[in-house]
C-alpha positions in Angstrom: 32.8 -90.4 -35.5 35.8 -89.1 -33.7 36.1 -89.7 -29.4 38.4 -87.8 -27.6 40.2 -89.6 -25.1 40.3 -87.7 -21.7 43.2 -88.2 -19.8 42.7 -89.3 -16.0 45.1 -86.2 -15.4 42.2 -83.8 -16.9 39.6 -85.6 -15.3 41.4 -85.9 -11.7 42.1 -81.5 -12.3 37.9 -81.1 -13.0 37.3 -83.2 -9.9 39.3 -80.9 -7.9 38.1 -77.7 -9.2 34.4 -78.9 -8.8 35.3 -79.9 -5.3 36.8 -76.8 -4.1 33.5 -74.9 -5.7 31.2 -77.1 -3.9 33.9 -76.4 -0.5 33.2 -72.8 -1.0 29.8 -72.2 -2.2 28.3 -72.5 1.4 30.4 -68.9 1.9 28.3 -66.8 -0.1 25.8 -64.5 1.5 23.4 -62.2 -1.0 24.0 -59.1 0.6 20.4 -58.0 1.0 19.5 -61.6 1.9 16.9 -61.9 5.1 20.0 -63.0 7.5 20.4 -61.6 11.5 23.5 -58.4 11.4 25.9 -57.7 14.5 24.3 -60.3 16.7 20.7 -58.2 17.0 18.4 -60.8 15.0 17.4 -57.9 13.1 17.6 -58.1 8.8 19.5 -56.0 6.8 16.3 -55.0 5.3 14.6 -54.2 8.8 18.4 -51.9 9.7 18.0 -49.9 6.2 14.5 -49.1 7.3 15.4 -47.7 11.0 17.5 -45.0 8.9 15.7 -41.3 8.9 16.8 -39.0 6.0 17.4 -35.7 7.1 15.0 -32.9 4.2 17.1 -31.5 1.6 17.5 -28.5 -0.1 16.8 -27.8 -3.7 15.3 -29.5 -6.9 17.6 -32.4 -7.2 18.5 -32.5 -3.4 14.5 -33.6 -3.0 14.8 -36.0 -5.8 17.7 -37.6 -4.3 16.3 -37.2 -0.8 13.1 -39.3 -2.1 15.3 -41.8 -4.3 17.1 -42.8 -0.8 14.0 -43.0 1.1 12.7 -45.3 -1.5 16.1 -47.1 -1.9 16.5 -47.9 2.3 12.8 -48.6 2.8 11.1 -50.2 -0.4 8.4 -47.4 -0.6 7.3 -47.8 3.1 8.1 -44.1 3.7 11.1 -42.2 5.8 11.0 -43.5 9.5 10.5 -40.7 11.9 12.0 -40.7 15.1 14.6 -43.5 14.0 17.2 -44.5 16.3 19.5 -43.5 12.7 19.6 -40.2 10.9 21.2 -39.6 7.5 22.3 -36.1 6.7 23.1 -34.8 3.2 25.0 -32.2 1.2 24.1 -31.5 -2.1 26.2 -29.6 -4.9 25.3 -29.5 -8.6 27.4 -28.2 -11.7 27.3 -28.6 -15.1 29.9 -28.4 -17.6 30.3 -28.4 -21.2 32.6 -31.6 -22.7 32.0 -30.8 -26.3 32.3 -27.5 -28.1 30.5 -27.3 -31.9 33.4 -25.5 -33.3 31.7 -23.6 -36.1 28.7 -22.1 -33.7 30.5 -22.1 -30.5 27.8 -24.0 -29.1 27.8 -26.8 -26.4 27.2 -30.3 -28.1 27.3 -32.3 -25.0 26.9 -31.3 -21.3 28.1 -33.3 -18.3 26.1 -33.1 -15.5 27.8 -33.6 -11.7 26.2 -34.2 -8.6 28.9 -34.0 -5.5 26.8 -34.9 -2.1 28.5 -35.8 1.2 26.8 -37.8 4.1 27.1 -38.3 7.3 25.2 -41.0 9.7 24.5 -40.2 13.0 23.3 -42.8 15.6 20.8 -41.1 17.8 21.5 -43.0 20.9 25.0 -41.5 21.1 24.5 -38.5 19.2 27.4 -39.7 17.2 28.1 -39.6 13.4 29.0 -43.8 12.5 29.7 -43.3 9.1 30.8 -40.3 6.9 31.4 -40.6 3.3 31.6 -38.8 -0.1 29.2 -40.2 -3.7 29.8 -38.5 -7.0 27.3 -38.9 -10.6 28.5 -37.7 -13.7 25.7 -38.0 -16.4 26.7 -36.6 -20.1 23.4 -35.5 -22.3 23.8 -34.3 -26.2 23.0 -30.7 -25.9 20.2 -28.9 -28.7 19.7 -25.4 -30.1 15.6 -26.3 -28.3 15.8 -24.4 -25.1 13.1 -26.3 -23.7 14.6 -29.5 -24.5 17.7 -28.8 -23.3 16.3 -27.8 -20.0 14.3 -31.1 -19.9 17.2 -33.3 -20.6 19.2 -31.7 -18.1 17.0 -32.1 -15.4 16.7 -36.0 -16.7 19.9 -36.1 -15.9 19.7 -34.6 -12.7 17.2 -37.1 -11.9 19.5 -39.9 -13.3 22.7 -39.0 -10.8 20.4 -39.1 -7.8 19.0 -42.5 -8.7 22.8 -43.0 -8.9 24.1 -41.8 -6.0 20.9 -42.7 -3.7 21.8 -46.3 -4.8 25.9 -45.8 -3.8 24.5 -44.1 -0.6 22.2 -47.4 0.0 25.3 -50.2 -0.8 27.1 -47.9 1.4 24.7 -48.0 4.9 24.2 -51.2 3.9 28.2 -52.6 4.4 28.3 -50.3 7.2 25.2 -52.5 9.2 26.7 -55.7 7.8 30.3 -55.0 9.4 29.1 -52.8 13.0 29.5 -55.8 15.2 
């Protein structure tokens, strides 16, 4: 059996990093923790539900429209008369990244959802926060038309789920920083 001698300098260095972590670990906040914002008692999760979401055109703009409204609330619906309303704009494209080069046909498509928002308080009839979120989701393209056209729309589906999430982390640091 070998021991390895530990020095009192290596030991004195572990006691000081562990130190310092215990210092600091009082700092850390979850973000969606149940904690009073700007002074108001209220919960983070009690500000993302006061937050009305404005109806959307489109296919994708009422996926995304129902992804936020589940994102901000938990599945307790889209406030109506809330003292915040969230407007979107939606814009779609698709593009082809990969060209088969003896048919000429698309192997892979990329699929891009732009939207700008804007949050208006009621109260003041004032937009608090304006802000761009971008998805780019790539799907492996097929000669099966109806395939195609159900992947695409999968991954339609997919860039709202990942810009309603953006748009939620988003309204969230805005409520956790308005004093």
């Amino acid at each position: 059996m070998s021991f390895h001698k530990i020095s009192l300098r290596t030991v004195s260095r572990r006691a000081v990093v562990l130190a310092a972590l215990l210092a600091v670990s009082g700092c850390f906040e979850p973000m969606y923790g149940d904690r009073s914002i700007g002074g108001t008692g209220a919960s983070l999760r009690t500000a993302l539900k006061d937050v009305e979401i404005a109806p959307i055109e489109g296919r994708v703009g009422q996926q995304l429209r129902n992804d936020i409204i589940f994102e901000l609330s938990g599945g307790a619906g889209n406030p109506v008369g809330a003292p915040f309303r969230l407007q979107l704009s939606v814009a779609t494209s698709n593009f082809s990244a990969i060209l088969d080069p003896a048919s000429g046909l698309s192997q892979a498509e990329t699929i891009a959802l732009d939207v700008t928002y804007k949050l208006k308080d009621v109260a003041n009839d004032k937009f608090v926060l304006t802000d761009k979120a971008i998805a780019r989701v790539t799907v492996d393209s097929t000669n099966q038309r109806y395939a195609r056209i159900r992947a695409i729309r999968d991954a339609e589906n997919k860039a709202a789920q990942i810009v309603a999430e953006h748009i939620r982390s988003r309204i969230a640091s805005y409520f956790l920083l308005k004093t």
